[in-house]
KOLTORLO-609430 format. One line per field, with one value per residue (C-alpha): residue in three letters; x, y, z; residue number from 1. Coordinates in pm, whole numbers, m for minus. Layout:
<pts>
code (ALA / ...)
east (X / ...)
north (Y / ...)
up (Z / ...)
pos (NUM / ...)
</pts>
This chain:
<pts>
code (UNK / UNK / UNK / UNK / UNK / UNK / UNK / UNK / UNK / UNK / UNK / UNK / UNK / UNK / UNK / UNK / UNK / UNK / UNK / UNK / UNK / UNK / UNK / UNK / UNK / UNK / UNK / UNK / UNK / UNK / UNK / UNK / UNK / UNK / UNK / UNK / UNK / UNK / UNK / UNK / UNK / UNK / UNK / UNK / UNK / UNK / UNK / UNK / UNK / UNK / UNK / UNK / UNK / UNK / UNK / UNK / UNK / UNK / UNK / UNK / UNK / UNK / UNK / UNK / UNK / UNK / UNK / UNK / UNK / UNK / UNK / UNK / UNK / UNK / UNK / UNK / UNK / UNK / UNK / UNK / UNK / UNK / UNK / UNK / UNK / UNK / UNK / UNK / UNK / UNK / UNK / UNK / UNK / UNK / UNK / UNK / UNK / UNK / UNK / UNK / UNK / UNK / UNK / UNK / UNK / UNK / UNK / UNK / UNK / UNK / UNK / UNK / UNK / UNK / UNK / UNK / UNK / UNK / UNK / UNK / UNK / UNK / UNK / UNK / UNK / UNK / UNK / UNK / UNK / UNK / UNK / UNK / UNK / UNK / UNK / UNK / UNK / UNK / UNK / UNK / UNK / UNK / UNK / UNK / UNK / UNK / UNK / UNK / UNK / UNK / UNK / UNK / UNK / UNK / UNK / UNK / UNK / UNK / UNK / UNK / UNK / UNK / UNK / UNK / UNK / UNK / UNK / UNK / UNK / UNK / UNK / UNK / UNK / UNK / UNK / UNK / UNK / UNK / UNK / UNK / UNK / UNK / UNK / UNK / UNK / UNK / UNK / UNK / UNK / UNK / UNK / UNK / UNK / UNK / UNK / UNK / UNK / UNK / UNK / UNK / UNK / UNK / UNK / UNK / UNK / UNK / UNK / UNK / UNK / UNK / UNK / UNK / UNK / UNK / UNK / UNK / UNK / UNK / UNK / UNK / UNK / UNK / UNK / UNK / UNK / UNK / UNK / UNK / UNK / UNK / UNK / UNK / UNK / UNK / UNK / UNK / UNK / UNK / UNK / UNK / UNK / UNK / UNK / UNK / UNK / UNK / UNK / UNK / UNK / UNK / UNK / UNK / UNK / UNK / UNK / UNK / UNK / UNK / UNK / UNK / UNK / UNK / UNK / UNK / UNK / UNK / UNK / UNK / UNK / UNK / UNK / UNK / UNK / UNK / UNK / UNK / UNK / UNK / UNK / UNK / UNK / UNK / UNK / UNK / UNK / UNK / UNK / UNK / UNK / UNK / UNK / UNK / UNK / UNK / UNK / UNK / UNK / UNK / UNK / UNK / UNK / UNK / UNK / UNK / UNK / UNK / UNK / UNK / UNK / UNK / UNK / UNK / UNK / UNK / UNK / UNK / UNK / UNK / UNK / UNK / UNK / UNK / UNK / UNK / UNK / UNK / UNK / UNK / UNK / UNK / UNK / UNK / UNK / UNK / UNK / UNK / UNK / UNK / UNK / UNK / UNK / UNK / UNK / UNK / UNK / UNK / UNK / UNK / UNK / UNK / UNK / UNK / UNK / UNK / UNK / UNK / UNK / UNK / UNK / UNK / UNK / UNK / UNK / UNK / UNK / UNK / UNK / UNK / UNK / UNK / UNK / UNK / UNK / UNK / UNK / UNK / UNK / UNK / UNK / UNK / UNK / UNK / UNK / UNK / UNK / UNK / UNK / UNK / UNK / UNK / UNK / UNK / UNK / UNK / UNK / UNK / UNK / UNK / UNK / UNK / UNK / UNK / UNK / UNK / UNK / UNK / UNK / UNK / UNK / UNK / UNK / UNK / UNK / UNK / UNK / UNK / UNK / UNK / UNK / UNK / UNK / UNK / UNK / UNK / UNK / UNK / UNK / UNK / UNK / UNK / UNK / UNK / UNK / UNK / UNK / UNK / UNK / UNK / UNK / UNK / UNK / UNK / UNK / UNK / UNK / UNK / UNK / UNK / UNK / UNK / UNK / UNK / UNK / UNK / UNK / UNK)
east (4770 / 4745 / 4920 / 4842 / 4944 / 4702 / 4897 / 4624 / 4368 / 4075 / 3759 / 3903 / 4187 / 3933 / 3690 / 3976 / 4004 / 3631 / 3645 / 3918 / 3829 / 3470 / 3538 / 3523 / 3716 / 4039 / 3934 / 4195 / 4345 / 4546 / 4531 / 4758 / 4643 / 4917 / 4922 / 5128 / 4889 / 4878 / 4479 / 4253 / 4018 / 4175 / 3996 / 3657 / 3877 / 4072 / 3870 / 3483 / 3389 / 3344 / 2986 / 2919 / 2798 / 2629 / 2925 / 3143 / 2956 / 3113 / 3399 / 3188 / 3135 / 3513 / 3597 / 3387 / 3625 / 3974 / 3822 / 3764 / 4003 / 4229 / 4255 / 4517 / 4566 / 4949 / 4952 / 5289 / 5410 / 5590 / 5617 / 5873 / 6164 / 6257 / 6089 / 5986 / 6104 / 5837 / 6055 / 6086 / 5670 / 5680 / 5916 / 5679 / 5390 / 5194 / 5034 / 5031 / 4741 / 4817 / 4502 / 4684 / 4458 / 4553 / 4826 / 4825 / 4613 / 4640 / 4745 / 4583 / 4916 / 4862 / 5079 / 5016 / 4892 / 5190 / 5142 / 5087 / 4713 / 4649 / 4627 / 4475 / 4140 / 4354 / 4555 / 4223 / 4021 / 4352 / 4361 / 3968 / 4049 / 4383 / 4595 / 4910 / 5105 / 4915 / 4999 / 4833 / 5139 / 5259 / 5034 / 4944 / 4657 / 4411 / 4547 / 4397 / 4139 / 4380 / 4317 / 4065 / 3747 / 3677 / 3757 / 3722 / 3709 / 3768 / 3589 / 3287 / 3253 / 3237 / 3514 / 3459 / 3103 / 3268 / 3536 / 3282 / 3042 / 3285 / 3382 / 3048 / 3010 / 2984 / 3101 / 2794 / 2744 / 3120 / 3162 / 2993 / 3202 / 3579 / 3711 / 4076 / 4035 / 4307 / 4095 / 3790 / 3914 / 4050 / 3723 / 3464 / 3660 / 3719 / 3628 / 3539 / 3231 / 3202 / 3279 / 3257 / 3254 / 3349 / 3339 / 3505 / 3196 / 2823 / 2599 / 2476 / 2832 / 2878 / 3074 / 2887 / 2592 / 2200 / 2247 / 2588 / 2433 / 2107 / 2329 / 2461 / 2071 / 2004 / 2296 / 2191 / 2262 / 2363 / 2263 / 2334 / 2294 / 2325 / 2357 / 2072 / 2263 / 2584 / 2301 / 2145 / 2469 / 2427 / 2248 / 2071 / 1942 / 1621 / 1537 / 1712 / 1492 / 1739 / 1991 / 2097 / 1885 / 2160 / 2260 / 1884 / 1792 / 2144 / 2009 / 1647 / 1786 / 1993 / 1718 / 1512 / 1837 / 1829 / 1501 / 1416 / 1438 / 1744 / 1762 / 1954 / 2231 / 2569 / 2799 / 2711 / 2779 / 2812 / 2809 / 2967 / 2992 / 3177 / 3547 / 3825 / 4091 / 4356 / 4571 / 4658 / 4688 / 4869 / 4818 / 5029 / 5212 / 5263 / 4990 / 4649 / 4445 / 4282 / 4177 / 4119 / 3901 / 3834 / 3454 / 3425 / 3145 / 3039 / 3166 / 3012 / 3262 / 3106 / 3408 / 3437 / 3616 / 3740 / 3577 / 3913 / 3671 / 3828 / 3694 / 3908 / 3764 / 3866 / 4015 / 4246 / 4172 / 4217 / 4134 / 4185 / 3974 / 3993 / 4081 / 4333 / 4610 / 4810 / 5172 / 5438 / 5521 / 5866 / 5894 / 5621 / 5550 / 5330 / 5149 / 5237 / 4952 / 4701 / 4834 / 4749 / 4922 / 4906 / 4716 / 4453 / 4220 / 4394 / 4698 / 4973 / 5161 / 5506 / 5612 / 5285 / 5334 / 5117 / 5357 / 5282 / 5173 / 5122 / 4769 / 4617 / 4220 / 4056 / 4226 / 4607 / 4393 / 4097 / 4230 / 4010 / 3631 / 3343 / 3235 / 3295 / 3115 / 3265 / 3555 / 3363 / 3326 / 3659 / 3864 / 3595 / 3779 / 4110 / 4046 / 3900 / 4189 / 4440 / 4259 / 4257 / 4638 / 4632 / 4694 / 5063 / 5141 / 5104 / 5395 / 5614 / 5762 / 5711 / 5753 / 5493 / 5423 / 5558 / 5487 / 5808 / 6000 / 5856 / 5955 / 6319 / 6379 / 6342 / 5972 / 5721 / 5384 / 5054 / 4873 / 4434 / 4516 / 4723 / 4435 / 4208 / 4455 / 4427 / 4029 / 4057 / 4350 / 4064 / 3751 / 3977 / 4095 / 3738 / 3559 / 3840 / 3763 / 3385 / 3310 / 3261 / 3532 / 3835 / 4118 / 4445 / 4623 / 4998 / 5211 / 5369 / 5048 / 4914 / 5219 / 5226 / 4845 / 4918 / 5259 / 4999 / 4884 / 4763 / 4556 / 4254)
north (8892 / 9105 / 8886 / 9010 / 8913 / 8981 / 8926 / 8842 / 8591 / 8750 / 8926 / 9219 / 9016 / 8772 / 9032 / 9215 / 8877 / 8778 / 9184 / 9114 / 8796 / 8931 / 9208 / 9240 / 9528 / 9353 / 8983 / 8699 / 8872 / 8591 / 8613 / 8448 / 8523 / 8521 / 8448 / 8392 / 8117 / 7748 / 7862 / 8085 / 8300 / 8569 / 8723 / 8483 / 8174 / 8326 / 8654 / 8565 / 8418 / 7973 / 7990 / 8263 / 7997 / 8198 / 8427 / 8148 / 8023 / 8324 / 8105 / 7903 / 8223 / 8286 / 7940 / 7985 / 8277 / 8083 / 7784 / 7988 / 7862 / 8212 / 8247 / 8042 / 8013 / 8042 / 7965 / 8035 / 8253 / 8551 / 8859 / 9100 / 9008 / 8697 / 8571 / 8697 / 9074 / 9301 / 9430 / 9066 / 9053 / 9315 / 9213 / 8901 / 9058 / 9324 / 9478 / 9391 / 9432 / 9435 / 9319 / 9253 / 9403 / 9564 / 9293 / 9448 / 9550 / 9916 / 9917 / 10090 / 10270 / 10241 / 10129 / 9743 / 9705 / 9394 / 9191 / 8857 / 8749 / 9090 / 9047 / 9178 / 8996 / 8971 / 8680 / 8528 / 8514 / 8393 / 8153 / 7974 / 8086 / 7808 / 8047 / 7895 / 8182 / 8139 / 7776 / 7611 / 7467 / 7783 / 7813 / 7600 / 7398 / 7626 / 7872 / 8217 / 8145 / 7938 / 8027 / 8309 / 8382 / 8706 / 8859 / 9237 / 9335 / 9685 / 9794 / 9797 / 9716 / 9370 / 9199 / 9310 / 9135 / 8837 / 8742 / 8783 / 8574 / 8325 / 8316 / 8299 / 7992 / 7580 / 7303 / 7208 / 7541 / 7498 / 7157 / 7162 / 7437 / 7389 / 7551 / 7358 / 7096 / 7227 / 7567 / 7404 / 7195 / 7523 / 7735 / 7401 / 7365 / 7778 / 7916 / 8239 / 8335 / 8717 / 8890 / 9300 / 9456 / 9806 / 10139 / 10435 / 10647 / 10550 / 10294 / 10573 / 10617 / 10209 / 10038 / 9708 / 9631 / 9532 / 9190 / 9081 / 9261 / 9062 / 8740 / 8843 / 8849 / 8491 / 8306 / 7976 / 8005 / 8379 / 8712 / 9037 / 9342 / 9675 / 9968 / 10202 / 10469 / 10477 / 10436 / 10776 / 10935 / 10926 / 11265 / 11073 / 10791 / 10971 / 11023 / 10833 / 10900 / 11125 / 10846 / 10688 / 10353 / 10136 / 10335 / 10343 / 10033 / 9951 / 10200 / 10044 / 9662 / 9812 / 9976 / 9662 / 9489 / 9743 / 9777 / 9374 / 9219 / 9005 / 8663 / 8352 / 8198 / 8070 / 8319 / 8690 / 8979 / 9322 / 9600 / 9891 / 10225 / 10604 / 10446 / 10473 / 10243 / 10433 / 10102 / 9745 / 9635 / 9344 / 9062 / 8960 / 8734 / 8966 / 8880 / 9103 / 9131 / 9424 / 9712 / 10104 / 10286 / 10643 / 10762 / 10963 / 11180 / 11344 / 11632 / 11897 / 11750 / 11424 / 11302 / 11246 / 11375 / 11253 / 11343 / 11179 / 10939 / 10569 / 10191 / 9882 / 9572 / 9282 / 9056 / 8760 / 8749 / 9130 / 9150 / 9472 / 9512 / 9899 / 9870 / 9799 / 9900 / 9856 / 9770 / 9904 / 9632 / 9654 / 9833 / 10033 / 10380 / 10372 / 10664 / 10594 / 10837 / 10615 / 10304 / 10265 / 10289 / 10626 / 10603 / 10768 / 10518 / 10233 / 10306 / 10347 / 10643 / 10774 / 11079 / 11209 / 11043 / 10698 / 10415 / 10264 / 9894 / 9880 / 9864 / 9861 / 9729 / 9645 / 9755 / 9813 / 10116 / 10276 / 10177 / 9901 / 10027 / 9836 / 9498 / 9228 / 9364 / 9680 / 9553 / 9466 / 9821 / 9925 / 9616 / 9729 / 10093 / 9967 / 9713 / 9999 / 10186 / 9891 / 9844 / 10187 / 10148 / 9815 / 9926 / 10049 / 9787 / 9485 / 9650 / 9529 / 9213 / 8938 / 8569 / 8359 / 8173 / 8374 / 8052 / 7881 / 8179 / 8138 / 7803 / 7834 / 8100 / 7820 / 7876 / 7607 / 7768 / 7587 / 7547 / 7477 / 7046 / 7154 / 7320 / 7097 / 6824 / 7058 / 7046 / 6668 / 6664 / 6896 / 6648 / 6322 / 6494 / 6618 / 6297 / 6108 / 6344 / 6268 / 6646 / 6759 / 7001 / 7096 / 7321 / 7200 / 7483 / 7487 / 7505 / 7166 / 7025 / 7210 / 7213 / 6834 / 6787 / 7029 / 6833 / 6514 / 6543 / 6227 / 6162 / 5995)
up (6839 / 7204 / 7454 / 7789 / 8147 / 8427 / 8807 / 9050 / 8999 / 9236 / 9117 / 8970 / 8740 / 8666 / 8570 / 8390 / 8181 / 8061 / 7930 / 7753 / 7591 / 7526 / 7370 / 6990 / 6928 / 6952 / 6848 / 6972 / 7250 / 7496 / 7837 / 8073 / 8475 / 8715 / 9076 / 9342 / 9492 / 9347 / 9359 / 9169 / 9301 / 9566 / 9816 / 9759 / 9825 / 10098 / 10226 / 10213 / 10537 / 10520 / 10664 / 10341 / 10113 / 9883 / 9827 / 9777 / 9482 / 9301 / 9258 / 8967 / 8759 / 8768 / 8678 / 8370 / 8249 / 8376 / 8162 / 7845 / 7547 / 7543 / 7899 / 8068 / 8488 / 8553 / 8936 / 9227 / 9002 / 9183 / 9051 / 9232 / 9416 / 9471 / 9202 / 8837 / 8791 / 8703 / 8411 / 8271 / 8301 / 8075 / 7802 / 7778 / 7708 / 7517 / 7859 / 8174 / 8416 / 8799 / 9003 / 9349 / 9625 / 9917 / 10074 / 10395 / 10706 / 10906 / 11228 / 11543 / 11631 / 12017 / 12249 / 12339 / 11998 / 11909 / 12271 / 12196 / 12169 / 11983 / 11623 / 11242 / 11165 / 10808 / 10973 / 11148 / 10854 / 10662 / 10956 / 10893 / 10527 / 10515 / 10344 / 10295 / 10462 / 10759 / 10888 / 11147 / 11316 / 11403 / 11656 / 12042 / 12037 / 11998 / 11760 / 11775 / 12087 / 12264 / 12684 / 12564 / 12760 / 12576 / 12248 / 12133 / 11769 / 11691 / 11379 / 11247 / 10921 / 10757 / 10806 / 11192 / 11196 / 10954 / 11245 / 11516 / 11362 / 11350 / 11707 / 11795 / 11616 / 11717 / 11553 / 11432 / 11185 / 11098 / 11041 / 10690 / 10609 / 10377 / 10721 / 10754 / 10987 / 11308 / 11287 / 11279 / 11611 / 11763 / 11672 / 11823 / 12152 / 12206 / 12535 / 12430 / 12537 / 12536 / 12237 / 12194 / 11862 / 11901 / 11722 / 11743 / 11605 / 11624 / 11456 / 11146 / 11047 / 11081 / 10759 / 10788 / 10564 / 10699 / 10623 / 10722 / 11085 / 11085 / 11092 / 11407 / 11552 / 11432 / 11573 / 11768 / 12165 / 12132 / 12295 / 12098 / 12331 / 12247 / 12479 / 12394 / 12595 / 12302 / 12024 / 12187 / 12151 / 11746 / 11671 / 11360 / 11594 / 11737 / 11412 / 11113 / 10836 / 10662 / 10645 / 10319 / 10305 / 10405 / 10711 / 10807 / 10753 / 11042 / 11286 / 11302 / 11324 / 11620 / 11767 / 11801 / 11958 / 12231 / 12287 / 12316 / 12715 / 12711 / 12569 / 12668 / 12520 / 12575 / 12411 / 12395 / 12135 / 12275 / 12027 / 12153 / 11959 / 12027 / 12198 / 12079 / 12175 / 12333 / 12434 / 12462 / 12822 / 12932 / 13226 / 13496 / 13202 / 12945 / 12685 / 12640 / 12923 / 12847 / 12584 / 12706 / 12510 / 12532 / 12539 / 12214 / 12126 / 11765 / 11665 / 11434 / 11127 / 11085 / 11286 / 11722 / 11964 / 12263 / 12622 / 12850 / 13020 / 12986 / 12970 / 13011 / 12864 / 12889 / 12665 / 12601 / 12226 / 12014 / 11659 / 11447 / 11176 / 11072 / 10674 / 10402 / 10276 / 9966 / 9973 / 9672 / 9342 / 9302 / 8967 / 8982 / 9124 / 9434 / 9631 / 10019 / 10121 / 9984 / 9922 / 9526 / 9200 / 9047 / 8727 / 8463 / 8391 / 8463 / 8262 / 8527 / 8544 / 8628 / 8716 / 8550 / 8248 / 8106 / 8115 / 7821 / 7868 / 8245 / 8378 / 8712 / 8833 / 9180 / 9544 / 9407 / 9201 / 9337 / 9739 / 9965 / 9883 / 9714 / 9708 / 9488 / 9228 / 9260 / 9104 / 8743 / 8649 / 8776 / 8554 / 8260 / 8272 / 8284 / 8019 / 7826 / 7843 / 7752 / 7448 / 7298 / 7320 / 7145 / 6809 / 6939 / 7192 / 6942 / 6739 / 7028 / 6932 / 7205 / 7248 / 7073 / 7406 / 7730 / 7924 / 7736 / 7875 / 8191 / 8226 / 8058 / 8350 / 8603 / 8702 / 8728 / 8724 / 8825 / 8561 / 8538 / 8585 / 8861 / 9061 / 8919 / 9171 / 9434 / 9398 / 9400 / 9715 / 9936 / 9841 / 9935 / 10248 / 10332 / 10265 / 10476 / 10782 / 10710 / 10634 / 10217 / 10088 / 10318 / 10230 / 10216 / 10414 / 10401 / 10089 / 10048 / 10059 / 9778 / 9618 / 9611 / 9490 / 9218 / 9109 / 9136 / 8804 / 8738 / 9080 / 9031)
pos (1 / 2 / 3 / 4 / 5 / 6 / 7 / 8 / 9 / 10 / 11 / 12 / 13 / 14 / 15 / 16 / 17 / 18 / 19 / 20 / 21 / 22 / 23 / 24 / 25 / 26 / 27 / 28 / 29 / 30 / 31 / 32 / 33 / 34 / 35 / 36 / 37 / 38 / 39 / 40 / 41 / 42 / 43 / 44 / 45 / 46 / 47 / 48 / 49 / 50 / 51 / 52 / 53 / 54 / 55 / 56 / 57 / 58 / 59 / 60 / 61 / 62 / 63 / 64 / 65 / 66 / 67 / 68 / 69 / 70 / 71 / 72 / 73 / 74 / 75 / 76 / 77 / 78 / 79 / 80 / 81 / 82 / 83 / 84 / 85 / 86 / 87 / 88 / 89 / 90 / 91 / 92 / 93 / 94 / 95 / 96 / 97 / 98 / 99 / 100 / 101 / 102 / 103 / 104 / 105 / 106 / 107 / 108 / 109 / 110 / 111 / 112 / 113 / 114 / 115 / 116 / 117 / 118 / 119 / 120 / 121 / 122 / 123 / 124 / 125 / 126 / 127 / 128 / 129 / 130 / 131 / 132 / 133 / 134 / 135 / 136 / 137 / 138 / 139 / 140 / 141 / 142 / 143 / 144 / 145 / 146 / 147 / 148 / 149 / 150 / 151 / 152 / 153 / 154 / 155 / 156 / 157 / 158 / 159 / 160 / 161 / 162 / 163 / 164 / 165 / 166 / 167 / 168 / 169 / 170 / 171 / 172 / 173 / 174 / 175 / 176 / 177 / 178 / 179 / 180 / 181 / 182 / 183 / 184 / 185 / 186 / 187 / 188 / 189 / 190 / 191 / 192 / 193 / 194 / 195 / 196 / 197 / 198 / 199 / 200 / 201 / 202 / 203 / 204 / 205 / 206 / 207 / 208 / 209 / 210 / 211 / 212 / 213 / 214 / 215 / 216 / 217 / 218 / 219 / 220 / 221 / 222 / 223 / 224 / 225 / 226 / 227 / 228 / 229 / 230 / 231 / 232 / 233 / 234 / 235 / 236 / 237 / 238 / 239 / 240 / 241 / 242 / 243 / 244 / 245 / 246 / 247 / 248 / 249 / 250 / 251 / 252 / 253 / 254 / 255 / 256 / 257 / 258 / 259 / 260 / 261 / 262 / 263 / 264 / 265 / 266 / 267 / 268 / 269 / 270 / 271 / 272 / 273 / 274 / 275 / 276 / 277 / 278 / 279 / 280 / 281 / 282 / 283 / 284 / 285 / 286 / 287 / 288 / 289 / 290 / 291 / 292 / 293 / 294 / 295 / 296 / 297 / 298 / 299 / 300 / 301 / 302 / 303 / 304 / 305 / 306 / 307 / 308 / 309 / 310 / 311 / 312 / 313 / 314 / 315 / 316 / 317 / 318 / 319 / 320 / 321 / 322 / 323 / 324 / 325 / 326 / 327 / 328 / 329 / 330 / 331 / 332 / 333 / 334 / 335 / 336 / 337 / 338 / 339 / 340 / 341 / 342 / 343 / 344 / 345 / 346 / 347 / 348 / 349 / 350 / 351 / 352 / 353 / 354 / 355 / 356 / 357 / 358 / 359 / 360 / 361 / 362 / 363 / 364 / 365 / 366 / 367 / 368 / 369 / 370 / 371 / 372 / 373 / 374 / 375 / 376 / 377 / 378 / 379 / 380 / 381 / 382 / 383 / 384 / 385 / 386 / 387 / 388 / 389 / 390 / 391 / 392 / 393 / 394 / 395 / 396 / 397 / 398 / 399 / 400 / 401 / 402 / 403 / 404 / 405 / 406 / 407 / 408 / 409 / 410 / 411 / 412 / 413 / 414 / 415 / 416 / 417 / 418 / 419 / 420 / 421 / 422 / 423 / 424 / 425 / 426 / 427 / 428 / 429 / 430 / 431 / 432 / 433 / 434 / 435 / 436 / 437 / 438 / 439 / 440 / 441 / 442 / 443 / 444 / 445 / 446 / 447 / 448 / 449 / 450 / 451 / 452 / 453 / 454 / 455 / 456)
</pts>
């Protein structure tokens, strides 16, 4: 029988999973999903934005395949240092499939970029997300928008439009949401009022999609403006018909934005396209006060280039948002230029060579591109690959149940009853607050729901 370990319990490992159990080639395989997290799901529990309901109901399809009878949910397990060596994975299993993302967030690299108040949109979304590594406490009253008037997001793809969404939000649209209930305080009492999304190059070469913009446009008690001057800059603007659809469809929602008399509201988006920030500035107390940007302007590459004319915006509150990036597994190879495993197919490979039994699928392979559903097709190839080997990995003797091993080495995974108290722990907590759902967002408290087996 194929015993196989999948580390990461997102969309791509979960994906990786129901292909493996569906499958009939190899009938019976086992499938034991790893993570690091007391809870399933990844980057849909912790990445997709609260007020993306719609999205989050994802989480029901994956349950269905972390439910099915061969596939078993081994939660806080750690694989790499200071906790389960990847080596010691391996002995346990026939393959192993690593599904881990990309852990990390690129930097700007410009000076003023670490003053306090300046910050990845990966920790505010893991903020309003209540991932545990991301506690609350940490922070004043207030959290991320404490003493902030104005915010600037630089980037301009999804995540970029997630986080300002967000900001521009009241209680009253977050309140329904499992938001965890200090950011949910900080977020309903902010001050921020001004918030500037900016992009280096114009709105045709944009990373958002149409209708994570749109939402922007239909925000209660909030004015979008764009600058029909840095739309005009865009040589495709004038005339955007030979624009992929998406990229089109951007342009003309933009275009009605700028061409529409102002509206009244509260709290105000700016959109902002060709600057480049150049650097962080700080105020008289040493926290951001400010972001220079450089006016860019296209260049005959598809790329921009700078003109040395400068901007200073101001800003209390400065979220990066300008992509992933892997980060290396300790025992496997990693390529630093583009932050992925090396592999053919999905089999991972060293020095040039397929290591037999080691599998990669989702971020940690192809880099940070595609949506959710990117990642079926991707953990389909991989899981493709794994089981042509089959035939020679199940001559590999291994234990008859790797969680026994697992637990004789000291671990104590969180198992599917263990979330399943978690799930129960968030409902209690949100019904006692007099809100539905709400994340429990540290990790003794999920740590002690999960150990509450028995709660009612």
């Amino acid at each position: 029988m194929l015993q196989v370990a999948v580390v990461g319990s997102g969309p791509s490992g979960v994906y990786a999973a129901q292909s493996l159990v569906q499958q009939e080639r190899v009938p019976g395989v086992r499938v034991d999903v790893l993570d690091r997290l007391p809870c399933p799901y990844g980057l849909v529990r912790y990445g997709v934005a609260p007020d993306h309901e719609k999205i989050k109901s994802l989480q029901s399809t994956l349950r269905t395949v972390l439910e099915h009878e061969r596939v078993r949910f081994l939660g806080g397990v750690l694989v790499g240092p200071d906790g389960l060596p990847a080596a010691r994975l391996r002995e346990l299993y026939h393959a192993v499939v690593y599904c881990v993302g990309a852990a990390t967030d690129r930097h700007l690299g410009v000076p003023g970029e670490e003053l306090p108040g300046s910050w990845s949109a990966t920790d505010f979304v893991s903020w309003y997300s209540a991932h545990p590594d991301m506690v609350s406490d940490g922070f004043a009253a207030g959290g991320f928008v404490a003493g902030a008037r104005a915010a600037v997001v630089i980037g301009v793809g999804n995540v970029a439009v997630d986080v300002t969404r967000i900001l521009a939000r009241g209680a009253a649209e977050l309140s329904p949401t499992d938001m965890p209930q200090a950011a949910l305080a900080a977020l309903s009492g902010s001050r921020v009022r001004e918030i500037q999304m900016v992009g280096r190059r114009g709105p045709s070469q944009a990373r958002f999609t149409t209708k994570e913009l749109r939402e922007l446009g239909g925000l209660p008690d909030t004015e979008v403006v764009v600058d029909p001057a840095e739309l005009a800059l865009d040589p495709a603007y004038a005339d955007p018909s030979a624009l992929p659809a998406a990229q089109r469809r951007n342009v003309e929602v933009l275009r009605g934005w700028a061409e529409r008399p102002p509206a009244a509201g509260s709290r105000r988006i700016r959109l902002r396209f060709f600057l480049r920030p150049v650097e962080v500035l700080p105020d008289a107390g040493g926290r951001v006060g400010a972001v220079r940007f450089e006016r860019t302007l296209p260049d005959s590459l598809g790329g921009v280039t700078g003109t040395g004319r400068y901007e200073d915006i101001e800003a209390q509150l400065v979220l990066r948002s300008v992509g992933y990036r892997g980060v290396p597994l300790e025992g496997l190879p990693f390529d630093a230029d583009h932050g992925t495993v090396p592999h053919l197919a999905g089999r991972v490979l060293r020095d040039g060579s397929v290591a037999p039994g080691e599998y990669v699928a989702g971020w940690i392979k192809r880099g940070p591109t595609g949506v959710i559903g990117t990642n079926r097709p991707c953990a389909k190839e991989t899981v493709t690959s794994l089981l042509e080997d089959a035939p020679a990995l199940v001559q590999r003797e291994v234990p008859p149940d790797p969680l026994a091993a697992l637990r004789a080495a000291g671990l104590r995974p969180v198992d599917w009853s263990g979330w399943q108290a978690i799930e129960r722990a968030e409902a209690r907590l949100g019904a006692s607050l007099g809100r539905g759902v709400v994340k429990l967002p540290d990790w003794q408290s999920l740590m002690n729901a999960a150990r509450t087996e028995d709660a009612p």
